[in-house]
N, C-alpha and C positions, 0 to 999 in steps of 0.2 A: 492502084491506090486511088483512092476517092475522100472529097472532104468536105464537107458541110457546118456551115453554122448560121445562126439566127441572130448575132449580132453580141450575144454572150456566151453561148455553148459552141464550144467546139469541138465537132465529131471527126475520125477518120478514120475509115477501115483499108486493109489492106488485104490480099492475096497471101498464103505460106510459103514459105520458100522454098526450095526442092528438099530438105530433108522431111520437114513438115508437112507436104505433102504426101510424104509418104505413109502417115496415119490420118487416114479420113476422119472426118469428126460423123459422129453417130450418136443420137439421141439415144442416150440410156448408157453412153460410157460415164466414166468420172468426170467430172466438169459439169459447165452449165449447163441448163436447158437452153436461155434465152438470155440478150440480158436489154433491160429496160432505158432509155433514157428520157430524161421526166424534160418536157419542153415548157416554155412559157406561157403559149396559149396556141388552141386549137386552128387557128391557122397555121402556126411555126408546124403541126403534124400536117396538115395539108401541102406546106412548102418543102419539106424534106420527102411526100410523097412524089412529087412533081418532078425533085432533083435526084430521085431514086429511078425515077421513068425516065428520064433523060440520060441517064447512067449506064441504064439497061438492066438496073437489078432486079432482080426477081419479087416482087411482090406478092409477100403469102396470105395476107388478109387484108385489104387494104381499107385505106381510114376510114370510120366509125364508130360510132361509139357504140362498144363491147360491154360496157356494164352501165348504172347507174351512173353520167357523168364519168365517164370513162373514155378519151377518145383515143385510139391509136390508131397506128399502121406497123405492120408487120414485115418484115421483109427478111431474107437473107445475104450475108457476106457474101465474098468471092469464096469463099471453102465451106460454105453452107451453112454455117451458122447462123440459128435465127436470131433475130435483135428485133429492136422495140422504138419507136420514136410516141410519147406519147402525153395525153396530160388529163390528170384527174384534178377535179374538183373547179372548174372554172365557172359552172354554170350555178354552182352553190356559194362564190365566193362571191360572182356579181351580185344573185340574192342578197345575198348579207349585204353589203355594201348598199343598197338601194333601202334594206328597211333603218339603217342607219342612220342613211341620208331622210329619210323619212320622220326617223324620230327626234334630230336636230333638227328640221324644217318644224316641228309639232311644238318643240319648246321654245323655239324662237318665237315663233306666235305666240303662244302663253305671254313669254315676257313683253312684248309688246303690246300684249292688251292690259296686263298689269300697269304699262309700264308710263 
């Protein structure tokens, strides 16, 4: 068993137990493919890479970003299922936040020269 968290999320996976071992899991049975967990920011996927390497878990695609502002890492459990540490939209939320702060810095001035 293993367990990881970033100060709010907390993760832990575990090994099957001897009956459950006994049905391998296999991409394309009933059940998930994969499953996701959405982190706070792009270093929290770098730190749970870090503490997956340290683990010895197997890393099947490791951190990147995989789409538009998309960054993960991929790895699998101890019975092979793959999972996800990951976080979209960080690099579009600082955006916004900046023209924001931009556009309160722009009316400020106005009223100040009004003012």
């Amino acid at each position: 068993m293993a367990g990881w968290s970033n100060g709010k999320t907390l993760f832990w996976i575990a090994a099957a137990d001897a009956k459950g071992r006994k049905h391998t899991y296999r991409k394309g049975d009933i059940g998930f493919h994969h499953y996701a967990f959405r982190l706070r920011s792009r270093k929290d996927v770098d730190a749970l890479q870090e503490f997956l390497k340290k683990q010895g878990a197997t890393i099947v695609d490791p951190a990147g970003e995989y789409y538009d502002d998309y960054y993960a890492v991929f790895f699998l459990d101890p019975d092979g299922m793959k999972l996800e540490g990951m976080r979209y939209g960080e690099r579009h939320e600082q955006a916004a936040r900046k023209r924001a702060a931009a556009k309160r810095a722009k009316l400020a001035k106005r009223k100040t020269a009004k003012g």
